[in-house]
VOLO-309579 format. One record per residue (C-alpha): residue number from 1; residue in one letter; x, y, z. Coordinates in nm, 2 decimals. Example, Ala and Ser with C-alpha at 12.3 -4.5 7.8 and 13.67 -1.06 7.14 Angstrom:
BEGIN
     i   aa        X        Y        Z
     1    a     1.23    -0.45     0.78
     2    s     1.37    -0.11     0.71
END
This chain:
BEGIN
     i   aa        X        Y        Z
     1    x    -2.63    -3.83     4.35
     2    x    -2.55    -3.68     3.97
     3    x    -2.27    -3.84     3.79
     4    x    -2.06    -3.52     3.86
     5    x    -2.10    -3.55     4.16
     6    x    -2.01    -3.86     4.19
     7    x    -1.73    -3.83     3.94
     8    x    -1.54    -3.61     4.17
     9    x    -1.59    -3.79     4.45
    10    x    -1.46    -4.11     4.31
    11    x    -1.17    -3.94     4.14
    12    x    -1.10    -3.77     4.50
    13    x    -1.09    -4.10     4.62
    14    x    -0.83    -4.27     4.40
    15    x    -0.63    -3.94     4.45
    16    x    -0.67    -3.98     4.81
    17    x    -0.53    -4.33     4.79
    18    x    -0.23    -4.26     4.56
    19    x    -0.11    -4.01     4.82
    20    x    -0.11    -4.20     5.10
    21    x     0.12    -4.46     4.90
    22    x     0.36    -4.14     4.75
    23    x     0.64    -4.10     4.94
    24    x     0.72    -3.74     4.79
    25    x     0.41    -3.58     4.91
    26    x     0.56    -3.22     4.99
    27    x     0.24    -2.96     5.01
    28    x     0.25    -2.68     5.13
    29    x    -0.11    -2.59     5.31
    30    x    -0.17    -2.22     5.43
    31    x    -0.47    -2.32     5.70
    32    x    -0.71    -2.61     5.68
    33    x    -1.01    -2.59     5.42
    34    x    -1.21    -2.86     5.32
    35    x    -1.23    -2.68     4.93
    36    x    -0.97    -2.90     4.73
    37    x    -0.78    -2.91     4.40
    38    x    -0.68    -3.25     4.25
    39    x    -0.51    -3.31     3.91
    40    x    -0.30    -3.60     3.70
    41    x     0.04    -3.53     3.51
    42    x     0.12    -3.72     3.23
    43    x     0.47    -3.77     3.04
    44    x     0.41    -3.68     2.63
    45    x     0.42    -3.98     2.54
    46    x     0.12    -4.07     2.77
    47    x     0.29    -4.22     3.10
    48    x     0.19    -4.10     3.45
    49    x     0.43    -3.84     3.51
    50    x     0.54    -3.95     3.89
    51    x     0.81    -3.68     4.13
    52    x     0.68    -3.39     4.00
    53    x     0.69    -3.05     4.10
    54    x     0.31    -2.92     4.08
    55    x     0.27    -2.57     4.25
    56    x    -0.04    -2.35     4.27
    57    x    -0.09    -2.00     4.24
    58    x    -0.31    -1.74     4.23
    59    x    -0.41    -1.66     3.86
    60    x    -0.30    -1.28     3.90
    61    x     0.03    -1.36     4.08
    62    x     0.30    -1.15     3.99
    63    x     0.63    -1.30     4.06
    64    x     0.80    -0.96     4.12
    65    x     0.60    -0.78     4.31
    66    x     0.39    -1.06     4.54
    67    x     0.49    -1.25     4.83
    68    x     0.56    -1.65     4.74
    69    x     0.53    -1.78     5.04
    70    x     0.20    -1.71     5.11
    71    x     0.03    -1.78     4.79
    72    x     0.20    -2.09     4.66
    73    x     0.10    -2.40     4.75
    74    x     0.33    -2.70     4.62
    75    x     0.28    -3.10     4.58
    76    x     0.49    -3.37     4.42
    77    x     0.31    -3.61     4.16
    78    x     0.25    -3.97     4.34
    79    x     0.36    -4.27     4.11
    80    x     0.06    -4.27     3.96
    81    x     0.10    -3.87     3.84
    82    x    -0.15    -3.75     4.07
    83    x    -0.10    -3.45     4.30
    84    x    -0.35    -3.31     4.56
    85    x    -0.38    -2.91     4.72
    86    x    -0.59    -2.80     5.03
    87    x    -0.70    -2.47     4.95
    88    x    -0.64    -2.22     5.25
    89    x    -0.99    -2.13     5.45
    90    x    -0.94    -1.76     5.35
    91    x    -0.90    -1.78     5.00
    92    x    -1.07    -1.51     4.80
    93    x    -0.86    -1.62     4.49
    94    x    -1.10    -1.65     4.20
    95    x    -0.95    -1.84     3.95
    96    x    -0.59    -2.08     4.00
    97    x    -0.25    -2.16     3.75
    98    x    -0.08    -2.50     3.80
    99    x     0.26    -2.51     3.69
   100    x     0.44    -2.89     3.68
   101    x     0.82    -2.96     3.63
   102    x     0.96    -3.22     3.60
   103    x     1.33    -3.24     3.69
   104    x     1.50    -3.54     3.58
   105    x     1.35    -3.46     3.22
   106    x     1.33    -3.08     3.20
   107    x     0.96    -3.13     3.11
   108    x     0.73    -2.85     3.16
   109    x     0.33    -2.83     3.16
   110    x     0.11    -2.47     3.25
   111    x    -0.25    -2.50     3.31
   112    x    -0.45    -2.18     3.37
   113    x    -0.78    -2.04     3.45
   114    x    -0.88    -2.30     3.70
   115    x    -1.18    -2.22     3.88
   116    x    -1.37    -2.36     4.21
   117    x    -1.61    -2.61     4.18
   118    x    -1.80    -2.71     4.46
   119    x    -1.54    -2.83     4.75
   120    x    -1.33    -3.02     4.45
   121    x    -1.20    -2.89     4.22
   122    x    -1.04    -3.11     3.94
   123    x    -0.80    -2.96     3.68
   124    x    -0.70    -3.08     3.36
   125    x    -0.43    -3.30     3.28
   126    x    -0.11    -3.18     3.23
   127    x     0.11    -3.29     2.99
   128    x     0.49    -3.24     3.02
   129    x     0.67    -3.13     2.67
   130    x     0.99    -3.00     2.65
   131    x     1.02    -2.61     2.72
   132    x     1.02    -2.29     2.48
   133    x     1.08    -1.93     2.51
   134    x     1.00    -1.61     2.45
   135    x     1.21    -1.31     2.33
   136    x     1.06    -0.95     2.32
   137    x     1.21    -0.67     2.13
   138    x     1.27    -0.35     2.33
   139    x     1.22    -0.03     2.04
   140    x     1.53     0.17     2.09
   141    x     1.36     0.46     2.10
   142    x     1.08     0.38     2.33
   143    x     1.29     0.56     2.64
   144    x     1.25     0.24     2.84
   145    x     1.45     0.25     3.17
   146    x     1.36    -0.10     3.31
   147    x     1.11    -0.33     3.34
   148    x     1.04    -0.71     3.38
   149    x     0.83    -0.94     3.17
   150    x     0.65    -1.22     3.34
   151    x     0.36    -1.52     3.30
   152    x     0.09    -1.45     3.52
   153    x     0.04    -1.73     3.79
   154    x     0.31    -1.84     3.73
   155    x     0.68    -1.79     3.88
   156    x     0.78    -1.78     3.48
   157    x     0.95    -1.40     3.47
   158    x     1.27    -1.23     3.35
   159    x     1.39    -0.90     3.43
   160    x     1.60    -0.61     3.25
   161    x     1.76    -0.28     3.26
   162    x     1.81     0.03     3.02
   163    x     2.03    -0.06     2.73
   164    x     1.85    -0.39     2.64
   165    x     1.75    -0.44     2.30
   166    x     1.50    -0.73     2.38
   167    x     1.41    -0.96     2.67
   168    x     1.45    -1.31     2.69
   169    x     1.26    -1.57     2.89
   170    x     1.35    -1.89     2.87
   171    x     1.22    -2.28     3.00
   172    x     0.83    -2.15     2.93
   173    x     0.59    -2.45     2.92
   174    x     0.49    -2.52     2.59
   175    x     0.12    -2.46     2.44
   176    x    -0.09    -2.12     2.42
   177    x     0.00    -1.92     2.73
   178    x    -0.35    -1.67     2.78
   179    x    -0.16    -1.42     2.82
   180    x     0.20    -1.25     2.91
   181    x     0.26    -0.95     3.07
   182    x     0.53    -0.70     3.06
   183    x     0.61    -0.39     3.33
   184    x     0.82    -0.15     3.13
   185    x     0.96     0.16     3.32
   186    x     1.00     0.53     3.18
   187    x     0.90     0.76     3.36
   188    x     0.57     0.56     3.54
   189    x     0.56     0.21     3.55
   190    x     0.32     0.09     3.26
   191    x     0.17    -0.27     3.19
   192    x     0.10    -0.42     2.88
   193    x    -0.04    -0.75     2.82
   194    x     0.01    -0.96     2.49
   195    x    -0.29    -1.26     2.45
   196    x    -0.30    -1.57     2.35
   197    x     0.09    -1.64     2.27
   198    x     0.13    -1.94     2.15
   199    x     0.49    -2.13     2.26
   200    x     0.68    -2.42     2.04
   201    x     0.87    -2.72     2.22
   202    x     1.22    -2.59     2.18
   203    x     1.14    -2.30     1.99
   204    x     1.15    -1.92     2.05
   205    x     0.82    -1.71     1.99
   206    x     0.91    -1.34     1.94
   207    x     0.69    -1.06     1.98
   208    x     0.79    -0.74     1.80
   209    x     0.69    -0.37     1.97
   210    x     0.51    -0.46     2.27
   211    x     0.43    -0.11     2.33
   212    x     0.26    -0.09     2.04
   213    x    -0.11    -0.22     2.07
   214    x    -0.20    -0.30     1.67
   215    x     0.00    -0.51     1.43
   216    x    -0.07    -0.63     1.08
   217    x     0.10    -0.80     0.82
   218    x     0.16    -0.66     0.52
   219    x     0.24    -0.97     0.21
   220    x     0.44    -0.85    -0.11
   221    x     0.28    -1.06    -0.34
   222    x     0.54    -1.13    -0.67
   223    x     0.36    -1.46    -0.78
   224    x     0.17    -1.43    -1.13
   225    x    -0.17    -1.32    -0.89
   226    x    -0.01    -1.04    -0.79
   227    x     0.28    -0.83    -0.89
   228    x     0.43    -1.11    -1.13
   229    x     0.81    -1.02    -1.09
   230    x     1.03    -1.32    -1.13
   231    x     1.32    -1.22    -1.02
   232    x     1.47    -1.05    -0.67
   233    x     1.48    -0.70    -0.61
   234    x     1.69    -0.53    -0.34
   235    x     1.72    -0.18    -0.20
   236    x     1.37    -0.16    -0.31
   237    x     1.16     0.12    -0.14
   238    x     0.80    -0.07    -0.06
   239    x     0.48     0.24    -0.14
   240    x     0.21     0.13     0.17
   241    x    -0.11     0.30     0.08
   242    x    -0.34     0.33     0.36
   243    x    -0.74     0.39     0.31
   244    x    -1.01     0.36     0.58
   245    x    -1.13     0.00     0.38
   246    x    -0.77    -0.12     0.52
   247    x    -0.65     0.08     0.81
   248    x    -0.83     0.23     1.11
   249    x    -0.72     0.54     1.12
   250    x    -0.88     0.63     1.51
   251    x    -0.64     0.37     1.63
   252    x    -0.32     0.55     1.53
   253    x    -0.16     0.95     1.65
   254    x    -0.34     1.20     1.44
   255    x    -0.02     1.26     1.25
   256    x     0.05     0.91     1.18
   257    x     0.38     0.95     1.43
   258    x     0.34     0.56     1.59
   259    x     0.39     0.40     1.25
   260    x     0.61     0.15     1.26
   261    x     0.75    -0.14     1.06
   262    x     0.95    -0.44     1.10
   263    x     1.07    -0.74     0.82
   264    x     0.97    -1.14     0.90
   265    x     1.28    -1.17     1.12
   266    x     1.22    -0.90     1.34
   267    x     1.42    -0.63     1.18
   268    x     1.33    -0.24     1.16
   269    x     1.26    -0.09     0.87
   270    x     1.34     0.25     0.73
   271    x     1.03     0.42     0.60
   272    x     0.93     0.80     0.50
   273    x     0.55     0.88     0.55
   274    x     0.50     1.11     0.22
   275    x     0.13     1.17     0.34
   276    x    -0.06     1.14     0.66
   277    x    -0.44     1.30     0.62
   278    x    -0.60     1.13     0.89
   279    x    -0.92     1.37     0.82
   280    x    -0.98     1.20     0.48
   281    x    -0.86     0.90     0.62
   282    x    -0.58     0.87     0.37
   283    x    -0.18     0.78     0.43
   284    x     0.12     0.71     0.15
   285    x     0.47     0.60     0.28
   286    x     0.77     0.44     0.15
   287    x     0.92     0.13     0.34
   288    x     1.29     0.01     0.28
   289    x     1.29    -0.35     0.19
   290    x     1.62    -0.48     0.16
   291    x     1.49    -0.80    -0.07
   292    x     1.18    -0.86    -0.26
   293    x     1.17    -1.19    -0.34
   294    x     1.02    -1.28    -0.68
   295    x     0.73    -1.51    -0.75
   296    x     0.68    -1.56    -0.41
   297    x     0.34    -1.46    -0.19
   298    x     0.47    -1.57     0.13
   299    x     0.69    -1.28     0.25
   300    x     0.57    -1.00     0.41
   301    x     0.65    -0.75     0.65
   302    x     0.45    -0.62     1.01
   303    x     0.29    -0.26     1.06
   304    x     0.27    -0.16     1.40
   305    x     0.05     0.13     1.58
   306    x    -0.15     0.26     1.86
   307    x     0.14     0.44     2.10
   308    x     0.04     0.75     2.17
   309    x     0.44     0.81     2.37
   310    x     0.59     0.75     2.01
   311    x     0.77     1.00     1.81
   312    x     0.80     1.02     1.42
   313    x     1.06     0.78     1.27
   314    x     0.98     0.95     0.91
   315    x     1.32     0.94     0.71
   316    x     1.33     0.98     0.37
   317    x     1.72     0.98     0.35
   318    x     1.71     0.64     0.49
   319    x     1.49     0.49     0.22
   320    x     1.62     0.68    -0.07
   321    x     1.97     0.63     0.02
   322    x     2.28     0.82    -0.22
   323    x     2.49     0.53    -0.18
   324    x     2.25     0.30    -0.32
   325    x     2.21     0.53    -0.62
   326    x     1.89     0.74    -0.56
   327    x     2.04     1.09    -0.63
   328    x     1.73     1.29    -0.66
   329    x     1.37     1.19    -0.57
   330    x     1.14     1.47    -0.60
   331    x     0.77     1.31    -0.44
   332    x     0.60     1.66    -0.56
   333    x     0.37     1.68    -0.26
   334    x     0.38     1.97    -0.14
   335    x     0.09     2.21    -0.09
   336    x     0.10     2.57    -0.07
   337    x     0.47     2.58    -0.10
   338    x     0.75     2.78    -0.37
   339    x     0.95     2.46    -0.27
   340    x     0.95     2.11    -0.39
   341    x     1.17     1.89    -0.18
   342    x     1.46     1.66    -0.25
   343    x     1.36     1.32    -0.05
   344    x     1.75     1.23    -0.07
   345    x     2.06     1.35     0.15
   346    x     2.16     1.55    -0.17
   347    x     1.89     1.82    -0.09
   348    x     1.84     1.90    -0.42
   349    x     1.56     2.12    -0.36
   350    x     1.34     2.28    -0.65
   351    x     1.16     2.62    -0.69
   352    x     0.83     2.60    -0.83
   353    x     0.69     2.87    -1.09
   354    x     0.31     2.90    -1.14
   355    x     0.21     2.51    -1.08
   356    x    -0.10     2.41    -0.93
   357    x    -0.13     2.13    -0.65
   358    x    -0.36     1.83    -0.79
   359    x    -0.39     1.47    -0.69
   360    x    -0.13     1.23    -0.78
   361    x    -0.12     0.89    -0.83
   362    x     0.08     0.88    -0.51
   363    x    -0.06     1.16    -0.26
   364    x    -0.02     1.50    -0.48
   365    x     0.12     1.60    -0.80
   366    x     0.18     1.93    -0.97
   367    x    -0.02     2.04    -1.26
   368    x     0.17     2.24    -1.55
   369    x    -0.01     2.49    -1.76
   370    x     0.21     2.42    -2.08
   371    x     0.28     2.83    -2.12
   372    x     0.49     2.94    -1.78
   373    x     0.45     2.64    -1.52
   374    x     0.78     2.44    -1.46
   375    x     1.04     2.37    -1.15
   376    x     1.43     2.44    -1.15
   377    x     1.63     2.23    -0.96
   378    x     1.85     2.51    -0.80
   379    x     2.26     2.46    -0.80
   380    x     2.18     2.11    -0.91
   381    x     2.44     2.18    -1.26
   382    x     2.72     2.07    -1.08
   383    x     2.60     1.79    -0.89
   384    x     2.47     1.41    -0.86
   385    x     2.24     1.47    -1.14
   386    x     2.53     1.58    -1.37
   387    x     2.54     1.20    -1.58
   388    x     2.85     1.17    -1.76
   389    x     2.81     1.07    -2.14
   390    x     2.79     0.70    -2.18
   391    x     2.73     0.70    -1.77
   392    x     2.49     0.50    -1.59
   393    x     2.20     0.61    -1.44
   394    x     1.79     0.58    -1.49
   395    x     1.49     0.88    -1.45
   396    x     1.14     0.75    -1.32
   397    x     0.86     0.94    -1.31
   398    x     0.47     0.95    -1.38
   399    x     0.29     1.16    -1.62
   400    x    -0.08     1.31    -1.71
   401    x    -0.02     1.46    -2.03
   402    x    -0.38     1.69    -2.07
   403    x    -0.30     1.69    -2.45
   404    x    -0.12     1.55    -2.73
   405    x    -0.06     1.74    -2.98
   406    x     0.24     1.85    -3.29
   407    x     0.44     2.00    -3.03
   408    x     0.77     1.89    -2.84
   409    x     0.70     1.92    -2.41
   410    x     0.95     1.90    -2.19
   411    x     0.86     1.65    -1.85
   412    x     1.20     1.62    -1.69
   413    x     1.62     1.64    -1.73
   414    x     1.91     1.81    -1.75
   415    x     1.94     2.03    -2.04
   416    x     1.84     1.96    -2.41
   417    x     2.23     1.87    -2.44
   418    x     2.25     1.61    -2.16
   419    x     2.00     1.40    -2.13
   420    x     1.59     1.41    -2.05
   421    x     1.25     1.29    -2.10
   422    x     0.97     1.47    -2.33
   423    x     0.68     1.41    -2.55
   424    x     0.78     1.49    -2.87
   425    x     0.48     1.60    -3.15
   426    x     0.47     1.42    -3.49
   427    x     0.16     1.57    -3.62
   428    x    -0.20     1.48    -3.70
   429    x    -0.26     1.44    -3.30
   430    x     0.02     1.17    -3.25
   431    x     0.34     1.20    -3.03
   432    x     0.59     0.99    -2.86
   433    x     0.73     0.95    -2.50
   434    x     1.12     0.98    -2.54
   435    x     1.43     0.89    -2.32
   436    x     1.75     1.14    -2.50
   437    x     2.11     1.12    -2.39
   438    x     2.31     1.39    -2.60
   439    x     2.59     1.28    -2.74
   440    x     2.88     1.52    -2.76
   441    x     2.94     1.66    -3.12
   442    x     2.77     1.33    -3.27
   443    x     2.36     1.46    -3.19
   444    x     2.11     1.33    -2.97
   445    x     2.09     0.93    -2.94
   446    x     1.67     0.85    -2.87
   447    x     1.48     0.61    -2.73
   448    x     1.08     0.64    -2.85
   449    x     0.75     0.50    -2.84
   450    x     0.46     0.58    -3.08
   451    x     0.11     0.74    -2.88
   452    x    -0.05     0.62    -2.99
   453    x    -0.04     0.30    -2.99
   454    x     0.15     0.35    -2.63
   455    x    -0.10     0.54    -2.36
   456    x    -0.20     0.86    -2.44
   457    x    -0.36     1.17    -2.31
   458    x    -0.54     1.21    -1.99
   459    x    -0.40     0.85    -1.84
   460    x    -0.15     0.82    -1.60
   461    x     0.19     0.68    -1.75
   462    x     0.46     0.55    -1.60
   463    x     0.80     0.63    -1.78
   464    x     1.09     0.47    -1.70
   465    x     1.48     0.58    -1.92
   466    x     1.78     0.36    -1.85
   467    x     2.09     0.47    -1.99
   468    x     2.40     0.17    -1.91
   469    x     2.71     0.27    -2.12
   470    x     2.61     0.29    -2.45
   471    x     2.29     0.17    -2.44
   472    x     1.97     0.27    -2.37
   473    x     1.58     0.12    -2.30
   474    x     1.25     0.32    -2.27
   475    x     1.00     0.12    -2.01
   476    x     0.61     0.23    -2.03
   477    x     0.42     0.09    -1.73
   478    x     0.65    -0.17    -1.62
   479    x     0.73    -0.31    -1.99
   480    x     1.02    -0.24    -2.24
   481    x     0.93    -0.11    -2.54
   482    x     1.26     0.01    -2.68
   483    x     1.58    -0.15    -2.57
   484    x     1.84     0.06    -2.83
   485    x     1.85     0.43    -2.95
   486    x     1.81     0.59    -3.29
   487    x     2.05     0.91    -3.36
   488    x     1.96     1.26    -3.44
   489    x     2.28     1.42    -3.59
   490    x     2.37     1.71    -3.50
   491    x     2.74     1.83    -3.47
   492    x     2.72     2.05    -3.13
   493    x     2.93     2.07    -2.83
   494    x     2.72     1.86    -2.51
   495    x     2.61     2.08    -2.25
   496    x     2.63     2.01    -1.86
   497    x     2.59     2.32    -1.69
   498    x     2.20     2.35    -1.74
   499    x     1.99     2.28    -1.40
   500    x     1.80     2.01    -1.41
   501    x     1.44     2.13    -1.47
   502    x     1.10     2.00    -1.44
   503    x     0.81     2.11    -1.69
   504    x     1.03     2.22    -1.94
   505    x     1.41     2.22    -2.10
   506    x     1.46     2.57    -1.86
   507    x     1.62     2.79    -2.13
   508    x     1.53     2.83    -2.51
   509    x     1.62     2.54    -2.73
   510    x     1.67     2.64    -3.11
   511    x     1.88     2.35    -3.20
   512    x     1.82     2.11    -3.47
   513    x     1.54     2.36    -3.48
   514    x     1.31     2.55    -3.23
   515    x     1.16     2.45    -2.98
   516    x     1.09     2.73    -2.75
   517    x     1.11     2.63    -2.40
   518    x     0.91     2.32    -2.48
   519    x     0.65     2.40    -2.17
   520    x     0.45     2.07    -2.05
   521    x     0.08     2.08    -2.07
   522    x    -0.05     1.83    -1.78
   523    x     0.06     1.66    -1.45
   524    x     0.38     1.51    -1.35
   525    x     0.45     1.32    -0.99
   526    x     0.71     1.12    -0.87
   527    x     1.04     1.22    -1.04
   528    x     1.34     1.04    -0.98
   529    x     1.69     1.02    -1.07
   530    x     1.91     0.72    -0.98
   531    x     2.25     0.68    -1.06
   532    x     2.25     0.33    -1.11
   533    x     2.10     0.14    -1.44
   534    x     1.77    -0.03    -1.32
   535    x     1.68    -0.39    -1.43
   536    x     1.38    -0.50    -1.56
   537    x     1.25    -0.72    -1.25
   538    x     1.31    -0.37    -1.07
   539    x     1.12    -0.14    -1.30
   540    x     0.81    -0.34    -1.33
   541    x     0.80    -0.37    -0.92
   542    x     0.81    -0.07    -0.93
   543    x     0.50     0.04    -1.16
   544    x     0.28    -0.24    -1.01
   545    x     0.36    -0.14    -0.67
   546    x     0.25     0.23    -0.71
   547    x    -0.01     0.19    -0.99
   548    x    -0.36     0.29    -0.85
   549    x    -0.45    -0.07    -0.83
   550    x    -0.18    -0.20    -0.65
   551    x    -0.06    -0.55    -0.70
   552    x     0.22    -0.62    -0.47
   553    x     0.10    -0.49    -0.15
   554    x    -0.15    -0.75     0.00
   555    x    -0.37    -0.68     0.36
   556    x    -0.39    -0.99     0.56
END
């Protein structure tokens, strides 16, 4: 006889034995069978685990939709923890769950994928641990009518109706459940099936979007390794790049329409998908994190997609939101379009003379010829962008300049005699980026940097101006280089009723002296005007987030 063999039957013996002596021996036998299962339950901390509840089932069973009473087949643990099933004669049941509770303690052990072997079968210990559960979120906008989530083999279910947020089951054993399933009803019932959960004594175990079928989380790295921002950031709109080395673009709708996103705890985030090319396998969108906590590499949020029933939740007013001071955000995508698009509620909306559509550092830019090409941000004179004098309020953008040369050009503002952003020529092939507030009969206070030494042509720049009362800071790529302004006199009246223009000042300038139109000469993408003075942490999350390189936005 091998020592299997002989295991079993020795083990079958002492289980034999303990029943005869338990005087809670309750089983519940469909038929006679010689084909057994036999099993020990233990308390945690090691005890035999005696008057308790051990039930069999099927390893499909469905708790809704099955009969109990004729596939259940219950015992009561002996003193010794031992408990003993007679499988019925016609069982064609391929694989068993055990589920023991124990009542006077509230313990709970699952065992599942137990097979035949021979005519015994012996199954694992179970250990009893104190309970868990599991909560499901329910997407608001997945048209769910009804549905019931459940452990299979198991009488472990819950069920709910339209208008339920997220489902809750409670008292699950603790320990990796193989798998949970949950029977959502729309329009046809539809299972989905969510593996290897894994269930905490006492704790709850959420899962976010079960309808979705891919997840991944997304870390915003501040430590020194990655972004190195010290300081928290709210309100702070998150730029997800998505490339075929990190995102598989077959898995999700060909317009990108089952994205989804949710923070640590669960919550739903805001985002606006600014481009979806699934042919070139290439995405860009903008998620609304409420904090960004600095020097930290621990947070992160969760992508979800792979739902072919979802609709867009693209929503740009949501992440650049008026009331958190973005007043225009122009992401100067667009291709084969007279328009560029306001991204805020404020629809400031620009018409586009003679630009050409280029890549960006974030999706596309536009390309200015430096002789006719500029935007005007129609009826935008009398509106959010109109910044009072000594106001607060910031203007972000990034810029390609093709040359540097003696002349002045004109990337972005409102009016020569409000405030703006330029290049301004020195001669001799040197310039300097410059943040100007006009000042009213006093002349134009400037903030400046030198190019060189400060980036120069044919690079990307990112320019940051911060006006805060009365003063004013000039950021290149994430760092301050100028925190004060020098003054150009001039005694002039201060202008607000120019349109805020892109490419150029948008009507002749000829004071202190001429400067045309002051046309731009290269690329410009990402233009935005906040109403609110940006700090430093903010700024230089910002530029690390969206440079080409990115730093905060690590793929785990």
């Amino acid at each position: 006889m091998s020592n299997l063999k002989y295991n079993l039957l020795l083990f079958a013996t002492l289980v034999l034995i303990h029943l005869c002596q338990c005087s809670s021996t309750d089983s519940i036998v469909n038929g006679s069978s010689s084909e057994t299962v036999i099993g020990k339950v233990y308390n945690n901390d090691g005890t035999p685990a005696c008057s308790t509840i051990v039930t069999l089932f099927p390893g499909s069973y469905d708790p809704v939709s099955d009969d109990l009473l004729y596939t259940s087949i219950s015992d009561t643990t002996d003193a010794s923890g031992y408990y003993f099933f007679k499988l019925p004669d016609d069982s064609l049941t391929p694989s068993w769950s055990i589920t023991a509770i124990r009542m006077t303690t509230g313990t709970s052990a699952l065992i599942t994928n137990v097979y035949k072997i021979d005519d015994t079968t012996v199954a694992e210990d179970a250990i009893l641990k104190n309970p868990g559960t599991i909560t499901v979120t329910i997407v608001p906008d997945s048209g769910v009518v009804n549905g019931y989530l459940y452990i299979p083999g198991t009488r472990f279910f819950t069920q709910f109706t339209d208008g339920n947020s997220w489902i809750t089951l409670d008292s699950v054993p603790a320990g990796v459940i193989p798998q949970i399933s949950i029977m959502l009803k729309r329009d046809t019932w539809r299972s989905i099936k969510k593996y290897s959960v894994v269930v905490e004594p006492e704790q709850t175990t959420r899962i976010d979007y079960p309808q979705w079928e891919y997840s991944r989380q997304l870390y915003l790295n501040t430590s020194p390794d990655g972004a190195d921002v010290a300081g928290m950031v709210t309100g702070f709109p998150v730029l997800v790049r998505l490339r075929s080395a990190n995102f598989s673009f077959n898995e999700a709708r060909s317009d990108g329409a089952d994205i989804r996103f949710v923070s640590s705890s669960g919550v739903p985030l805001h985002f606006e998908i600014e481009r979806w090319d699934s042919g070139e396998k290439e995405a860009d969108i903008w998620v609304k994190v409420d904090t960004v906590r600095g020097n930290n590499e621990h947070q992160y949020i969760t992508m979800y997609w792979g739902n072919a029933d979802a609709i867009s939740k693209s929503n740009s007013i949501a992440i650049f939101d008026t009331s958190e001071g973005f007043q225009g955000v122009w992401h100067m995508s667009e291709t084969g379009s007279s328009t560029v698009f306001d991204a805020t509620a404020n629809h400031l909306d620009g018409t586009v003379y003679n630009t050409l559509v280029t890549t960006g550092v974030i999706g596309n830019a536009l390309h200015f010829d430096g002789s006719s090409s500029h935007i005007i941000i129609d009826s935008s004179a009398d509106s959010r962008l109109n910044m009072p004098q000594n106001g607060t309020y910031a203007m972000t953008l990034w810029v390609f300049a093709d040359t540097i040369d003696a002349d002045w050009q004109a990337i972005a503002g409102k009016g020569h005699e409000q405030y703006y952003m330029q290049s301004k020529g020195l001669g001799n092939n040197r310039a300097t980026w410059e943040f100007v507030e006009f000042q009213d009969n006093r002349g134009w206070e400037y903030t400046e940097d030198s190019v060189p030494p400060a980036p120069g042509p044919r690079e990307w720049v990112h320019l940051v101006g911060v006006r805060n009362g009365d003063t004013q800071q000039l950021y290149i790529n994430g760092e301050k280089v100028v925190d004060g302004a020098s003054l150009k006199t001039g005694n002039y009246p201060r202008v607000s009723t120019d349109n805020f223009t892109i490419g150029c000042f948008g009507r002749t300038v000829t004071i202190p002296q001429n400067q045309d139109m002051a046309y731009f000469n290269g690329m410009i993408d990402e233009v935005c005007v906040l109403s609110v003075a940006l700090s430093a942490d903010w700024i230089k999350l910002c530029y690390m987030n969206q440079r080409t390189d990115d730093k905060l936005v690590k793929f785990k």
